[in-house]
C-alpha positions in Angstrom: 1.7 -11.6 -22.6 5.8 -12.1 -22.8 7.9 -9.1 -23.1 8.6 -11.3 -27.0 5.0 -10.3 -27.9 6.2 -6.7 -28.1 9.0 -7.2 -30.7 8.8 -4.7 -33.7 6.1 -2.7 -32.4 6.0 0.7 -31.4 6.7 0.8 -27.6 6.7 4.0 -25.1 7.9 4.2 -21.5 5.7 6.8 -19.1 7.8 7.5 -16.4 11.9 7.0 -14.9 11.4 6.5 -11.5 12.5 3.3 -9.8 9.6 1.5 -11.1 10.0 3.1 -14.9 13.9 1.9 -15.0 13.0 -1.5 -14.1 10.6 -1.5 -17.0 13.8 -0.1 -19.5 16.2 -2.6 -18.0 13.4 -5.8 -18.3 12.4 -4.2 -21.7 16.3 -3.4 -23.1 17.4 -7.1 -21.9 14.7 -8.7 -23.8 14.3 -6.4 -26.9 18.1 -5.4 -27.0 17.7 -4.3 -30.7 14.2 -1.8 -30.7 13.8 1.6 -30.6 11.9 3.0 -27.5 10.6 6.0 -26.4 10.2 7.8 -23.0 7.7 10.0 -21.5 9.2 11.9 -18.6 10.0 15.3 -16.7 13.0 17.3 -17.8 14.7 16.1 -14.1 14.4 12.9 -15.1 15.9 13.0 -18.6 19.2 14.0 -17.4 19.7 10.1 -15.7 17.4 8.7 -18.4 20.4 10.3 -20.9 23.2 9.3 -18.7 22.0 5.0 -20.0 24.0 6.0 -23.1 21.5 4.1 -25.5 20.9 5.4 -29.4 17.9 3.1 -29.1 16.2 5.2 -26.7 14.3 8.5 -27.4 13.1 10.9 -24.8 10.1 12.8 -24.7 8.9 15.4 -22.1 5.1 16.3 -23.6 2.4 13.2 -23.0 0.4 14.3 -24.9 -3.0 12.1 -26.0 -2.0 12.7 -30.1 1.5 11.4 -29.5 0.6 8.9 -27.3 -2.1 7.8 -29.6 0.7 6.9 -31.4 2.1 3.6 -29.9 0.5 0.1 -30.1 1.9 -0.1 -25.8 2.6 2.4 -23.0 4.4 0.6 -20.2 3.8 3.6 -17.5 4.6 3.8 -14.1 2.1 3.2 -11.2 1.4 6.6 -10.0 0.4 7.6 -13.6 -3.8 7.1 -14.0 -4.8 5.7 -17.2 -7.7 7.6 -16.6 -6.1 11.3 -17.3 -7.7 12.5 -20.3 -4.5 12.1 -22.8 -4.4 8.9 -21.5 -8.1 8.1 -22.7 -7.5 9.7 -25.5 -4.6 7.9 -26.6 -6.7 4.4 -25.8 -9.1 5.5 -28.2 -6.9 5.2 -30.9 -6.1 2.0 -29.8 -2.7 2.2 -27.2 -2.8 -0.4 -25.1 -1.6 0.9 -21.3 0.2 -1.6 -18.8 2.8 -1.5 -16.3 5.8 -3.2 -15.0 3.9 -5.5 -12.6 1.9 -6.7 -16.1 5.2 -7.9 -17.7 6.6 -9.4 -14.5 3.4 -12.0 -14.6 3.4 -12.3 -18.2 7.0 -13.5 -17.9 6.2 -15.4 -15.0 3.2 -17.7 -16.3 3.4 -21.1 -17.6 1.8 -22.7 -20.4 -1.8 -22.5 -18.8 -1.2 -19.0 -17.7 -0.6 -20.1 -13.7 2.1 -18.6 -11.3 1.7 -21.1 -8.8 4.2 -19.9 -6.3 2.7 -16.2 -6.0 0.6 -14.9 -3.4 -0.7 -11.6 -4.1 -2.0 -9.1 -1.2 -3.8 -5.9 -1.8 -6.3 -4.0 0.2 -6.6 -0.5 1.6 -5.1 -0.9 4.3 -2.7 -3.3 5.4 -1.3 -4.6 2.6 2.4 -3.8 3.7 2.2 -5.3 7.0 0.3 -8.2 5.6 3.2 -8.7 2.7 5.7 -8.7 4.8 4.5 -10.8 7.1 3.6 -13.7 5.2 7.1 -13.8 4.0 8.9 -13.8 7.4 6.6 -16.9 8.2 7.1 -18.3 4.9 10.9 -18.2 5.5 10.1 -19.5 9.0 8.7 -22.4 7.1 12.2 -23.2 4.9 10.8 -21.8 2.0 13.1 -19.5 0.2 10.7 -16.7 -0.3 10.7 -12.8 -2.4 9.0 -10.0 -1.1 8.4 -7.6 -4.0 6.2 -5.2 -5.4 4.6 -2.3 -4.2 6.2 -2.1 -0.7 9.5 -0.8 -2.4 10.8 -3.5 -4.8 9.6 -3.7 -8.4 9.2 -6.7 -9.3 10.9 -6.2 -12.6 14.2 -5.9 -10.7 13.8 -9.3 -10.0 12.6 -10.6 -13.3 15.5 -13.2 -13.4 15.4 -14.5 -10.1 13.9 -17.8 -8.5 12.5 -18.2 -5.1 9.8 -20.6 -3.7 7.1 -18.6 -2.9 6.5 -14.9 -4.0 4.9 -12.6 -1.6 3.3 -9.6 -3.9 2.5 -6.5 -2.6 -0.3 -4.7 -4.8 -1.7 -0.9 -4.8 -5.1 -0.1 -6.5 -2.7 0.9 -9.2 -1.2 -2.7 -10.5 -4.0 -5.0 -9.4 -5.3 -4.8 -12.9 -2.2 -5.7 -14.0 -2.7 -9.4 -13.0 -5.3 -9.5 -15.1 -3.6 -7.6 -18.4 -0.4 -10.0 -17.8 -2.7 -13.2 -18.8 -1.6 -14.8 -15.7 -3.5 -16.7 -12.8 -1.7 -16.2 -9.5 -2.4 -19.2 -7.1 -3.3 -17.1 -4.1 -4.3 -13.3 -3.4 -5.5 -11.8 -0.6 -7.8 -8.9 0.4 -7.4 -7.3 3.4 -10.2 -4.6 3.3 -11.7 -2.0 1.4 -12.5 1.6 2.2 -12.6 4.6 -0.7 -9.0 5.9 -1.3 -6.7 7.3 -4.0 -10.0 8.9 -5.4 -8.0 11.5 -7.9 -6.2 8.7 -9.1 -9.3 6.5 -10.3 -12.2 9.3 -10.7 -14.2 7.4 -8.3 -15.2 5.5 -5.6 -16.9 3.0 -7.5 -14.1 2.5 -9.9 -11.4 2.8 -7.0 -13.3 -0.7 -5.9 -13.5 -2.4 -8.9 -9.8 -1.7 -9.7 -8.7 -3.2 -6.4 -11.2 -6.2 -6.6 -9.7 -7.1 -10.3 -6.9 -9.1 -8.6 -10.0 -11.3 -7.8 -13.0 -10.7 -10.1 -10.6 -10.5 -13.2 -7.0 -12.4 -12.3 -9.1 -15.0 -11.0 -6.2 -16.6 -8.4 -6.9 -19.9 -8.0 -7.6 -19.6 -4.0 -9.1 -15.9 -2.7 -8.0 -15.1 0.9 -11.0 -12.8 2.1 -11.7 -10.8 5.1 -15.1 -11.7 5.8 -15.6 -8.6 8.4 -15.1 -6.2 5.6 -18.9 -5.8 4.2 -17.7 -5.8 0.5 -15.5 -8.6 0.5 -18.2 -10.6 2.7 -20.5 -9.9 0.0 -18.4 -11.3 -3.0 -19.1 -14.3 -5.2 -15.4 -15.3 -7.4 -17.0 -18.2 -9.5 -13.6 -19.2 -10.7 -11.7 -19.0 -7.3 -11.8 -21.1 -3.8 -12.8 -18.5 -1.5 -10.7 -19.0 1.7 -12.5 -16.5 4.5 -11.1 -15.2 7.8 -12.1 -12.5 10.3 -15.1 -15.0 11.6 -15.5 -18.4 13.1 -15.1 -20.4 9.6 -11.6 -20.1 10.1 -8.9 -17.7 11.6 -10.5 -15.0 13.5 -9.6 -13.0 16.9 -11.7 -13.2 19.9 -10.8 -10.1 21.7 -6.8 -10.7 21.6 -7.0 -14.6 21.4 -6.2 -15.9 17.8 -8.1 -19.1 16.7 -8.6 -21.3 14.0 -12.0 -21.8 14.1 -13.2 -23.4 17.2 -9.2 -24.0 18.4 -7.5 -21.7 20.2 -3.8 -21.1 19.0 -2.3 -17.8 20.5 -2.5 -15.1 22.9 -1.5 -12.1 20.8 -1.2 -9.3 23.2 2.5 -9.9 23.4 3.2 -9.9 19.5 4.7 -7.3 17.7 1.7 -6.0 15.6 0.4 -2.9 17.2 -3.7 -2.7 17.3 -6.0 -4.7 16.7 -6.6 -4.5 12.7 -2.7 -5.5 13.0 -3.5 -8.3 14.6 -6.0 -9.3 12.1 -3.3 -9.1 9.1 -1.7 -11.9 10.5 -5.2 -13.8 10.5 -4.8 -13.8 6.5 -1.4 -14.6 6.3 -2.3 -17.8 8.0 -5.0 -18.3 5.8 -2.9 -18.3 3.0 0.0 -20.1 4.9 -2.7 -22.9 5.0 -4.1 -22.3 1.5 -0.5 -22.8 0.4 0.1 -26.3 2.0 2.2 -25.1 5.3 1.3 -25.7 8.7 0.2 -22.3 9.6 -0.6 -23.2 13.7 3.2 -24.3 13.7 4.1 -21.2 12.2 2.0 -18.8 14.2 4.7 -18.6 17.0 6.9 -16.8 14.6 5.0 -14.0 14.3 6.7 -13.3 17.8 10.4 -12.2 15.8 8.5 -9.8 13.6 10.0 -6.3 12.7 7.2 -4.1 12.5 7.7 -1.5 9.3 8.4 1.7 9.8 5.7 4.3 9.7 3.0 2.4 10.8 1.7 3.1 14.0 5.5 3.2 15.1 6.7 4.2 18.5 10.0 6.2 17.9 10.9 7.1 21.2 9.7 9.0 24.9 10.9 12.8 25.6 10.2 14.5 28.4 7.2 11.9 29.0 5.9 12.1 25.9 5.8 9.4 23.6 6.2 10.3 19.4 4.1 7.6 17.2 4.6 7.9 14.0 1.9 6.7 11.6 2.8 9.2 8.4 1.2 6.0 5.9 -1.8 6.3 7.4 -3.8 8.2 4.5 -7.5 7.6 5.2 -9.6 8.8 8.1 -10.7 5.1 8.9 -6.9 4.5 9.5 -6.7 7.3 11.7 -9.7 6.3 13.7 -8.3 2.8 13.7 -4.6 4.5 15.6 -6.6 6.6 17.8 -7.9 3.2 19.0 -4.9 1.5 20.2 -4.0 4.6 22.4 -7.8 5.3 23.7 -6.5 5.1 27.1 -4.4 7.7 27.1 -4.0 11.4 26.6 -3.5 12.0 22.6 -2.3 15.1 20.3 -3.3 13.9 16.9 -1.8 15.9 14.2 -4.3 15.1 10.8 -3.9 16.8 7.2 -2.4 17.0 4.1 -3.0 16.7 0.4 -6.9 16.8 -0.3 -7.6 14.0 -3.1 -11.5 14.5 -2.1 -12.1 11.8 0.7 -15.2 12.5 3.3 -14.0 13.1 6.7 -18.0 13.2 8.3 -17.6 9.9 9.6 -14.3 11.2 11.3 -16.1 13.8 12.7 -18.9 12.0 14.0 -16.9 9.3 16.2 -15.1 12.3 17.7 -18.2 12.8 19.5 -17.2 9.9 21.6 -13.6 8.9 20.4 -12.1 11.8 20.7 -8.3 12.9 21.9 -7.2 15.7 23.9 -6.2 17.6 21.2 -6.4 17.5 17.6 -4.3 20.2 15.2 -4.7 20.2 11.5 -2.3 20.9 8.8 -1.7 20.5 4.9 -4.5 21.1 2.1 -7.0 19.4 3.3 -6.7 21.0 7.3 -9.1 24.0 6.8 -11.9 21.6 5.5 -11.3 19.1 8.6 -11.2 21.7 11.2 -14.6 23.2 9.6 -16.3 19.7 10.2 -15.0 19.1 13.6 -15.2 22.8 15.0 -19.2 22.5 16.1 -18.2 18.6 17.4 -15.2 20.4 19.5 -17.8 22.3 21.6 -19.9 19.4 22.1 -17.2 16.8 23.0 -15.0 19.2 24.6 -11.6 18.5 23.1 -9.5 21.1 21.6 -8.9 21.8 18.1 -6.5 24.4 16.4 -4.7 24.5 13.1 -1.3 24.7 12.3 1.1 26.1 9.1 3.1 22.9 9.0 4.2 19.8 10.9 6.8 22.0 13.0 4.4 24.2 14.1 1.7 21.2 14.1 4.2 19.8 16.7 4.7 22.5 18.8 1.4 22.9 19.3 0.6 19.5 20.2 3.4 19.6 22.5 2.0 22.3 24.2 -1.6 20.4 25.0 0.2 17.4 26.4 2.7 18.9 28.6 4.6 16.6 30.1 2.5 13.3 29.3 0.6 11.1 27.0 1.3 10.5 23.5 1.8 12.7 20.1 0.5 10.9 17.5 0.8 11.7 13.7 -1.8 10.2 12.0 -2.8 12.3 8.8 -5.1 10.4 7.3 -3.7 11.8 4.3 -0.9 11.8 1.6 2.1 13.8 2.4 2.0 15.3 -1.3 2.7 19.2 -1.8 4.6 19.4 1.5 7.0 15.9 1.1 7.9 13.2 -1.6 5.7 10.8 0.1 5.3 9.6 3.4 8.6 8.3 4.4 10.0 11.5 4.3 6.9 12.5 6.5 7.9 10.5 9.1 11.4 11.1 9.0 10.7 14.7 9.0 8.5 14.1 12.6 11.1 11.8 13.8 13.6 14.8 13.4 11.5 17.0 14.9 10.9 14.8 18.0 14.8 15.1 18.3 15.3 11.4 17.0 17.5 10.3 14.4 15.7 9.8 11.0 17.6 7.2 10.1 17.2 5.0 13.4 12.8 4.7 12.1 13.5 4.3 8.1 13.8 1.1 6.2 11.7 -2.1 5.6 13.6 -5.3 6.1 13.1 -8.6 4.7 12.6 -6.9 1.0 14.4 -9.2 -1.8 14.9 -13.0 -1.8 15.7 -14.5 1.5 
């Protein structure tokens, strides 16, 4: 589907944040002459007004009747099509898409391929992964964009030409491969645990959303993780499955990175905290090789990495204590996977935030024998943590208190370490209710820990380089 295909019928924008006035300014450049409409908050009509256009009519009720109305809705990623005014406005027939959908459909050629685009989704990992496949792909000459859900749209690069396209994906675009008509060449799963449960009504459906970048886009080559249960289990008919995380192909052997029977790297040494880290970089060389490069050679670059922010991130010692800051972790298994890396020394974990329904009993469980010194809940979802862990505390004998809010969360962490070990925020989930999302989670910790904000924020490498 071209953005052409939508000339002369009735078209509605859901949502102005930076992903919704990407869609306008891709939508405005190619339909310069038709009317659209926009669905958004009364804050964000104010800029919406300020583009000056006659063409453009703004709209603060989403209702299903009056969205029922349009032939397309291009909304914004956080919005669920599965709301009930959205379902109700399918059923009259709307067609719902987003950005990422248009992006592709402009994208594809004559058969429908994009054969310079390597998507990655999974639940966790993704960002890592994304970014960095395209610090080795620049490694490799290639003139390379990193776009998409890490903090670029990629509708604010709709113009733009690069060799390769690395494609980060949430659960909330992957079906938008498949709506654009086009066939990336490569996309790769990194693993798949139940998240953003509010947002798609259930774990099965969470699933099958983020396997449509390979059950439905059909990519022409699937990276898989084949340690993941679910991916390992997977049969893509109209793909070339291309697994790693076993002896097929690139795997770890404790921290030793090999390509199958061929040992490559020591990766002790590389920036890529934790194991699961280390992993990532096992499917970007899958791909690398997928893609034509020589991904051994490559390997070695790994080594001049910049680790994103707010991942497992070490943001400074004070008074022998060091601050990690892992606000985007927002599923227990991430949290057990960043109590890992620090298992041999004394931890505060701070956990909690919004509740969007996950189970924590298999958190509670391995704190039975994983557990930290400490552990202080906060947020929504803190009471019904605490409540599971409380009769594990007494068995496992590490202490557990709650706290109002990160400052006090922090204080009392503080407090349990004294002067040593390390104060790790890991929530294991999303900073809604208390910040706008996770980055100003982990600047707000950063603060707290008497560290500039600004020293821990920004992704690099985002853009065409």
């Amino acid at each position: 589907m071209k953005i052409a295909d939508l000339a002369g019928k009735r078209v509605a924008l859901w949502g102005w944040g930076r992903e919704g006035r990407a869609a306008y300014t891709a939508l405005r450049a190619r339909l310069p002459g038709q009317s659209l409409a926009l669905f958004c908050s009364e804050a964000e009509a104010a800029d919406a007004v300020a583009s000056n256009d006659p063409l453009l009519v703004i709209e603060h009720a989403a209702t299903g009747e009056r969205l029922g109305t349009f032939h397309m809705v291009v909304k914004s990623p956080g919005i669920s099509p599965n709301t009930p005014d959205a379902l109700e406005a399918a059923s009259h027939g709307t067609r719902f898409i987003g950005g990422t959908a248009l992006w592709f459909g402009e994208r594809a050629d004559a058969h429908g391929d994009i054969a310079n685009a390597i998507c990655v989704t999974g639940t966790k990992g993704k960002s890592t992964t994304s970014s960095l496949l395209a610090h080795l792909l620049r490694a490799g000459g290639l003139r390379t964009a990193l776009a998409g859900n890490i903090g670029l749209p990629l509708l604010e690069l709709l113009d733009d030409r690069a060799d390769a396209w690395a494609i980060e994906l949430s659960s909330y675009q992957t079906r938008d491969v498949a709506a654009s008509g086009a066939r990336p060449r490569i996309a790769i799963v990194t693993n798949l645990h139940p998240e953003h449960l509010d947002w798609h009504g259930s774990e099965a459906r969470y699933i099958a959303d983020k396997l449509a970048l390979v059950t439905e886009a059909r990519p022409h080559i699937a990276v898989l993780n084949a340690a993941d249960r679910r991916l390992a289990a997977l049969s893509l008919p109209d793909s070339e499955i291309h697994w790693y995380g076993d002896a097929r192909g690139w795997h770890l052997r404790d921290d030793a990175l090999y390509r199958a029977d061929a040992l490559v790297m020591d990766t002790t040494s590389l920036p890529l905290p934790g194991w699961h880290n280390r992993s990532n970089l096992c499917a970007v060389l899958t791909a690398l090789e997928a893609f034509g490069l020589d991904a051994a050679a490559l390997a070695a670059h790994a080594a001049t990495f910049q680790p994103l922010p707010n991942r497992l991130q070490p943001i400074g010692t004070r008074d022998g204590i060091l601050y990690v800051n892992d606000s985007i972790s927002t599923t227990p298994m991430a949290t057990l996977a960043a109590l890992a890396l620090y298992r041999d020394r004394p931890v505060a974990l701070l956990v909690g935030g919004h509740d969007r329904g996950l189970p924590w009993d298999d958190f509670a469980e391995a704190m039975r024998t994983q557990a930290p010194r400490t552990i202080v809940t906060m947020g929504q979802n803190g009471p019904r943590i605490r409540a599971l862990l409380e009769p594990v505390a007494k068995q496992a004998d590490f202490a557990l208190s709650s706290a109002s809010d990160l400052s006090d969360a922090m204080v009392q962490a503080r407090g349990a370490l004294a002067d040593d070990g390390v104060l790790l925020l890991s929530p294991g989930a999303p900073s809604f209710g208390m910040y706008r999302d996770y980055v100003a989670r982990g600047r707000h910790f950063a603060e707290l820990a008497g560290f500039d904000p600004e020293m821990i924020s920004g992704i690099s490498g985002m853009g065409i380089a």
